[in-house]
VMD Tcl script that builds the backbone (N, CA, C; Angstrom):
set m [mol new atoms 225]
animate dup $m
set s [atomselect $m all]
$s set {name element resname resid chain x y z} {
  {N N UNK 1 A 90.265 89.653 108.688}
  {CA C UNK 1 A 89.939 89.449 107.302}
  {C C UNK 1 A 88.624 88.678 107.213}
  {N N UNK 2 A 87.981 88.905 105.978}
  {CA C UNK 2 A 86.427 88.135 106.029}
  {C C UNK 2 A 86.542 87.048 105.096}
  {N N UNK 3 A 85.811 86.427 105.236}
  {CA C UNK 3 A 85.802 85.119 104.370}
  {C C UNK 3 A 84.711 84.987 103.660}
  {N N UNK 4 A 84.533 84.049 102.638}
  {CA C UNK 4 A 83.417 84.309 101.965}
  {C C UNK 4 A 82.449 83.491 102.663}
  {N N UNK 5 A 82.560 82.604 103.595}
  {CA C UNK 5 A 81.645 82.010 104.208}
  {C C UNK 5 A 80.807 82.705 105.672}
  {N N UNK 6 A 81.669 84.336 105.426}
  {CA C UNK 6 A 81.004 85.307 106.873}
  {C C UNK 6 A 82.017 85.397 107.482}
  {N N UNK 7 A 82.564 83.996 107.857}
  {CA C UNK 7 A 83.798 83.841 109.134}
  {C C UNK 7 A 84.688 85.273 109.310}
  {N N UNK 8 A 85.422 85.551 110.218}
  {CA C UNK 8 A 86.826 86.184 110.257}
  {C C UNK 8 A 87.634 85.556 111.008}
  {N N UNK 9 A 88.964 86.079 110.673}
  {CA C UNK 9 A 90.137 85.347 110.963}
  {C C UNK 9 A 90.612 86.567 112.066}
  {N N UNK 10 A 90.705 86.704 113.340}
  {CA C UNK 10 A 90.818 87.191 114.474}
  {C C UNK 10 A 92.469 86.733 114.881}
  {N N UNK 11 A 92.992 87.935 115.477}
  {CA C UNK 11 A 94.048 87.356 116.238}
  {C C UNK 11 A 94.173 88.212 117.924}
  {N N UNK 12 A 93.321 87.763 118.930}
  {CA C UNK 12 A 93.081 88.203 120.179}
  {C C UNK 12 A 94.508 88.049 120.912}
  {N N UNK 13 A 94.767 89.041 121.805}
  {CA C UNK 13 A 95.806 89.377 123.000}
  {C C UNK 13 A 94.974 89.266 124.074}
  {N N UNK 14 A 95.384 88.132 124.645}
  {CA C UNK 14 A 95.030 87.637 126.303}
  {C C UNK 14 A 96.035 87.580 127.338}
  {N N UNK 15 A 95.635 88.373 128.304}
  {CA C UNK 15 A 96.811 88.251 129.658}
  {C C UNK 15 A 96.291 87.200 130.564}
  {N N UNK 16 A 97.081 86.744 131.049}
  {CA C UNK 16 A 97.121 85.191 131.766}
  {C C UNK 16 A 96.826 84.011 131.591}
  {N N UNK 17 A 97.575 84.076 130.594}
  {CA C UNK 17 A 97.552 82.190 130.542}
  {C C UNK 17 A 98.496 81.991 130.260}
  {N N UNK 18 A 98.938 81.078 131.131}
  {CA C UNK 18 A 99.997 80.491 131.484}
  {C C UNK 18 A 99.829 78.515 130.993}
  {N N UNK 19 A 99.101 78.088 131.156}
  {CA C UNK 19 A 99.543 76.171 130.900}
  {C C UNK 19 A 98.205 76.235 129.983}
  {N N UNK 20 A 98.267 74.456 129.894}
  {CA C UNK 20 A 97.387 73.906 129.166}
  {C C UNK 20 A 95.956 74.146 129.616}
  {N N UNK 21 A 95.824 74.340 131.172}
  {CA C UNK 21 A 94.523 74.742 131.413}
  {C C UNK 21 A 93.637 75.961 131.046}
  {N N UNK 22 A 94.773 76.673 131.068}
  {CA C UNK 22 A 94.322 78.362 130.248}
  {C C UNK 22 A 94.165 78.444 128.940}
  {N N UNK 23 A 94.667 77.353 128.260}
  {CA C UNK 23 A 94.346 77.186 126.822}
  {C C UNK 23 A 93.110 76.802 126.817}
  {N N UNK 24 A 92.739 75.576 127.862}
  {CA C UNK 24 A 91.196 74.583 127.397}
  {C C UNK 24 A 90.142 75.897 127.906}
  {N N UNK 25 A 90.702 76.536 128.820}
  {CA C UNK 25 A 89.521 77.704 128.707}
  {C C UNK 25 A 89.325 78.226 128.416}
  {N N UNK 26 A 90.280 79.213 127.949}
  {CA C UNK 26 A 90.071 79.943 126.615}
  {C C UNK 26 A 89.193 79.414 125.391}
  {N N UNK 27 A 89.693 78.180 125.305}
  {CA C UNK 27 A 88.844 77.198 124.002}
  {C C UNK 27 A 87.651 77.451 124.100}
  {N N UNK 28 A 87.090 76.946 125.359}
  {CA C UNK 28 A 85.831 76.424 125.778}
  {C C UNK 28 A 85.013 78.158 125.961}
  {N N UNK 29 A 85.649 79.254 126.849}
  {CA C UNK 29 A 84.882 80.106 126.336}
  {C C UNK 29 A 84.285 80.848 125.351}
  {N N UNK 30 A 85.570 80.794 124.080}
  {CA C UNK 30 A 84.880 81.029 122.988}
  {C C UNK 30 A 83.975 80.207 121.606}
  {N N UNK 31 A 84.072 78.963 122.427}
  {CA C UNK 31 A 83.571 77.884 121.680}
  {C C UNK 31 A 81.791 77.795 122.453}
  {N N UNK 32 A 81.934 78.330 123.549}
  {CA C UNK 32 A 80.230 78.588 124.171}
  {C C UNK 32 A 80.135 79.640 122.951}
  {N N UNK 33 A 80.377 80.666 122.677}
  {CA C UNK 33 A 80.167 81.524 122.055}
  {C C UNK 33 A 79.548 81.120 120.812}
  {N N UNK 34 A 80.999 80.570 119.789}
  {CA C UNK 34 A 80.161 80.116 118.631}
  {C C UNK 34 A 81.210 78.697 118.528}
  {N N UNK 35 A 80.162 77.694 118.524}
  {CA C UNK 35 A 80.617 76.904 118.559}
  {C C UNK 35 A 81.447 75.978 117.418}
  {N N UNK 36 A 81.352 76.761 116.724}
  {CA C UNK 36 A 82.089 76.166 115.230}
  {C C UNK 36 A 83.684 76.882 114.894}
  {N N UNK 37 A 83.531 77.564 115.933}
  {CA C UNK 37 A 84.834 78.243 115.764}
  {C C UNK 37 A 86.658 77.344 116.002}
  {N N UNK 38 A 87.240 77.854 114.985}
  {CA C UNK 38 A 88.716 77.551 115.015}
  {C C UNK 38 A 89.372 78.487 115.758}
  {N N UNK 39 A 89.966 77.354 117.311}
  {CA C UNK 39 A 90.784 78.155 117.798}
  {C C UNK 39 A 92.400 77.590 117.898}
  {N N UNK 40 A 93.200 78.720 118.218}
  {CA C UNK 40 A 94.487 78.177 118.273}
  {C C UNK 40 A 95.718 78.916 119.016}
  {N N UNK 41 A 95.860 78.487 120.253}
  {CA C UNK 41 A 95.932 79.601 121.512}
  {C C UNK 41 A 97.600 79.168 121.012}
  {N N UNK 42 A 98.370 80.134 121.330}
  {CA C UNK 42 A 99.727 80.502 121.626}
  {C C UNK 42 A 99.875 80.951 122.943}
  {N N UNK 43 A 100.938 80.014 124.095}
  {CA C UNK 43 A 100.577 80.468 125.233}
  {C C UNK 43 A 101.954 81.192 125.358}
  {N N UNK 44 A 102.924 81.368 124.402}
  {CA C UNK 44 A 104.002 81.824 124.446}
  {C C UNK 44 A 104.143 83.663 124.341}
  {N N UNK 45 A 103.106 83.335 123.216}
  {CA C UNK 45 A 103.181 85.135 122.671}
  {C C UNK 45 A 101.657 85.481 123.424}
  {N N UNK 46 A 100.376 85.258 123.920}
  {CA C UNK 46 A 99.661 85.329 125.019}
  {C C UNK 46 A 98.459 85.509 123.563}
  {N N UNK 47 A 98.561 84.775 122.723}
  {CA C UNK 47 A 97.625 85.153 121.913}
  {C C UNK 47 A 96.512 83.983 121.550}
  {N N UNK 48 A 95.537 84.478 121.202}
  {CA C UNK 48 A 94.736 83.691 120.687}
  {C C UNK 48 A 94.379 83.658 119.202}
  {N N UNK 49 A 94.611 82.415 118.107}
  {CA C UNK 49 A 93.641 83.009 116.694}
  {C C UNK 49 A 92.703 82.398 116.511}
  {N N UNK 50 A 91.819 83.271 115.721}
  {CA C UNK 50 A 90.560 82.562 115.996}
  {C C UNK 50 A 89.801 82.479 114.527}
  {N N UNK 51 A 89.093 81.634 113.830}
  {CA C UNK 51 A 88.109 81.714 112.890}
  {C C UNK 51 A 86.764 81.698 113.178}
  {N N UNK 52 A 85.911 82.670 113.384}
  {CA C UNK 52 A 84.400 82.357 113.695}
  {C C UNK 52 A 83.599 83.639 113.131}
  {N N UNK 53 A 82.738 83.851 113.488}
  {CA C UNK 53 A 81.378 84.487 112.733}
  {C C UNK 53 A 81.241 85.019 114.299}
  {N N UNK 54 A 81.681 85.123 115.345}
  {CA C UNK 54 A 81.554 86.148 116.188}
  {C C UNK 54 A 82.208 87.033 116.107}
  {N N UNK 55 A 81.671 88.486 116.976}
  {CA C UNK 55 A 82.364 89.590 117.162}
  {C C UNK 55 A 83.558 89.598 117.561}
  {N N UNK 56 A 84.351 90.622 117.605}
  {CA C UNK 56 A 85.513 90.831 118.009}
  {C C UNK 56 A 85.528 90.999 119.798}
  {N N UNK 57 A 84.942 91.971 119.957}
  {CA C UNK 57 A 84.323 92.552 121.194}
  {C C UNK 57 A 83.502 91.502 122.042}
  {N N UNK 58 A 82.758 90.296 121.309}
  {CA C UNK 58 A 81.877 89.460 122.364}
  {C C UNK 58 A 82.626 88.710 122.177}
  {N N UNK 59 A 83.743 88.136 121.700}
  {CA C UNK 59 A 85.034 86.978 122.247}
  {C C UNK 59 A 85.649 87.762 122.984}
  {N N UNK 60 A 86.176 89.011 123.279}
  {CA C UNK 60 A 87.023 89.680 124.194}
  {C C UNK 60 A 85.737 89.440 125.777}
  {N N UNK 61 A 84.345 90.536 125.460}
  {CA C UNK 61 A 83.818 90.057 126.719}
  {C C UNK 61 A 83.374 88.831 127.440}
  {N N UNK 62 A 83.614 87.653 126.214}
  {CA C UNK 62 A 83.098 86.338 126.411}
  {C C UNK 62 A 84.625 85.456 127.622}
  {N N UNK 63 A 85.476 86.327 127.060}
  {CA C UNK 63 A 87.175 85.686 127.432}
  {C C UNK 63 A 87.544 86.607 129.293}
  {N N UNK 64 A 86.659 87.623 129.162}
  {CA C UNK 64 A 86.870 88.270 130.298}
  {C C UNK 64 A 85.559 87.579 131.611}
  {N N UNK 65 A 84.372 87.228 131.204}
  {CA C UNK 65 A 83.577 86.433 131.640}
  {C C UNK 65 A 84.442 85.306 132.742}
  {N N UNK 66 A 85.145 84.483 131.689}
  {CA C UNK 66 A 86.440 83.592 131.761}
  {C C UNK 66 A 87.518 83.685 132.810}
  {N N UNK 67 A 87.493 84.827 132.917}
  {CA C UNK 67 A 88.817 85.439 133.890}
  {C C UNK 67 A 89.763 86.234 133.329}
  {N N UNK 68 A 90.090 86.314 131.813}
  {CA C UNK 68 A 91.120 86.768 131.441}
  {C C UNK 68 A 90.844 87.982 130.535}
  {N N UNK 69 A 91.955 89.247 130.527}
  {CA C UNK 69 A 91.909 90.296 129.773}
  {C C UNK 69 A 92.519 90.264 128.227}
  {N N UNK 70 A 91.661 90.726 127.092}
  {CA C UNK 70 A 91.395 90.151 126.197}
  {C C UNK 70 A 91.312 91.193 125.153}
  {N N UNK 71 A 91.992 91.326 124.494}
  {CA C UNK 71 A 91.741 92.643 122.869}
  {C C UNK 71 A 91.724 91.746 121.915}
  {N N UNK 72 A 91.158 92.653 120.798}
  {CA C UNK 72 A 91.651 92.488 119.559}
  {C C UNK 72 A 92.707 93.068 118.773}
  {N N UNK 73 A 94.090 92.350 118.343}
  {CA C UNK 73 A 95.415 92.917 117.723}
  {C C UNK 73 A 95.236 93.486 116.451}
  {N N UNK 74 A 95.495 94.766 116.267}
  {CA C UNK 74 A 95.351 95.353 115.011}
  {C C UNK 74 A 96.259 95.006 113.957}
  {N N UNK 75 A 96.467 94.664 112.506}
  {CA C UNK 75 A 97.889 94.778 111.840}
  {C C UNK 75 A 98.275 93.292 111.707}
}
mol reanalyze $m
mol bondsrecalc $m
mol representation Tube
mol addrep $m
């Protein structure tokens, strides 16, 4: 969804992460990206949500950079 400030509200599917460390990296890779971004990893359901003004596709290749495999959830 878009926001009126540009942002979108993203909800990414990531395989492997497992603890708190896979969360801070996840963070940290998409926060190199754009750094103003709201993230908020679920390590239960393997998801990530996200608020930022980046692509869909350059947080997925930014998260694979990272180590981990990465979509965007449709719906």
């Amino acid at each position: 969804m878009d926001r009126a400030d540009g942002r979108m509200d993203l909800t990414m599917k990531v395989e492997g992460m497992t603890c708190g460390g896979c969360a801070a990296a996840v963070t940290k890779a998409i926060r190199r990206l754009d750094p103003e971004a709201e993230v908020s990893v679920d390590l239960e359901r393997g998801q990530v949500a996200v608020v930022t003004g980046a692509q869909a596709l350059d947080i997925a290749q930014a998260l694979g950079r990272a180590g981990y495999d990465a979509e965007a959830m449709t719906g």
